[in-house]
N, C-alpha and C positions, 0 to 999 in steps of 0.2 A: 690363829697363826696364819701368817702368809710367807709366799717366796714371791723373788726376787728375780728375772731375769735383764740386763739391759736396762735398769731404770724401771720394769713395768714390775706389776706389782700382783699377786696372784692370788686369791685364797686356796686354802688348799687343794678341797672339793675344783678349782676349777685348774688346776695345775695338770691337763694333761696334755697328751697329744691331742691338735685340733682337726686332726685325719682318723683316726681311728680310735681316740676314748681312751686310751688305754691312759690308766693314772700311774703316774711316777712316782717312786719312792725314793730315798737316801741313794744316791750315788748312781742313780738313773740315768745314762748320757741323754741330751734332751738338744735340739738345738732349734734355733729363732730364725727362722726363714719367713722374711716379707711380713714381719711383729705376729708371727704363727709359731707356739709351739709344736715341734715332730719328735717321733721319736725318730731315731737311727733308721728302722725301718723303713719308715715314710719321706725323712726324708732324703737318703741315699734313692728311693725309687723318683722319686721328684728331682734329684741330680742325672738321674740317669737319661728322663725324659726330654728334661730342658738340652740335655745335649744332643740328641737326636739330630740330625741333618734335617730343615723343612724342604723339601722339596717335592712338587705338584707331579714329576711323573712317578715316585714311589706309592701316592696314595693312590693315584690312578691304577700301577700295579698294585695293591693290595684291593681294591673293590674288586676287579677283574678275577682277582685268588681267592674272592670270598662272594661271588657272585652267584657259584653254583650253588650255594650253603642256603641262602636265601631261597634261592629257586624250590628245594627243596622241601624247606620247612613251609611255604607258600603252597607247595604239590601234597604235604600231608595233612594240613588244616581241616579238609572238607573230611577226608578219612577218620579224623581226629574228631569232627564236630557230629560225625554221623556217631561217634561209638559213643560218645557224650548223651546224646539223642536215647540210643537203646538203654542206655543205663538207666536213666530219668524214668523212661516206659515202665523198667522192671520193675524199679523202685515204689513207682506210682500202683500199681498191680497189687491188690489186696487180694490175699487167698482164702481171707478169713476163717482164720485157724486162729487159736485164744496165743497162738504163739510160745507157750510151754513146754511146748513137746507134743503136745496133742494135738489132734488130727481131726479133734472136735471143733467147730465153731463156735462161737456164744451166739451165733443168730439161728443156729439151729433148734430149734422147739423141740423141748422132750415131753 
C-alpha cells in the first residue's frame, strides 16, 4: 500500500513526519512543506521561525544574554574533569575482597 500527497507517492513505512518520525495514521493532519512531510507540530514551529524578524543587532543581543552561560559552563569544566579523575582512581583501586560480602580476599593463603 502507498499514499499520496501532491502527486508524490509514499509507502507506508515511509509516510511520516521528516522532522520528527513520527508515523501517520487515518486522518492525521500532515502537511507538505518544501516536498517535506510535517506534522502539525513541526510544521506550525517552522511557520513560526521562518517569521521571525532577521536582524543582526537581535542576535548580537542575545550572544551578550547568553554570554555569561558559557562563561560559566567553561569555569566548571576543570571542577568537572577533576571529579571525573577521582572517580576513575576509586574505581581502578582493588580492595581485594572476593566481593560477596566478605572481607576475605582470594589472594589471601589459608
Amino acid at each position: 500500500m502507498v499514499m499520496r500527497a501532491r502527486g508524490n507517492v509514499y509507502h507506508l513505512e515511509c509516510f511520516a513526519c521528516q522532522q520528527c518520525n513520527h508515523r501517520f495514521c487515518v486522518g492525521d493532519r500532515f502537511y507538505l512543506h518544501e516536498n517535506k512531510i510535517l506534522c502539525e507540530y513541526d510544521y506550525e514551529e517552522r511557520m513560526v521561525f521562518a517569521n521571525l524578524p532577521y536582524n543582526i543587532n537581535s542576535i548580537s543581543l542575545i550572544k551578550r544574554q547568553t554570554q555569561h552561560l558559557q562563561l560559566q559552563q567553561q569555569q566548571q569544566q576543570p571542577h568537572q574533569h577533576h571529579q571525573q579523575q577521582q572517580q576513575q582512581q576509586q574505581q581502578q583501586h582493588d580492595d581485594r575482597s572476593s566481593g560477596y560480602g566478605s572481607t576475605d580476599s582470594v589472594f589471601d593463603a589459608k
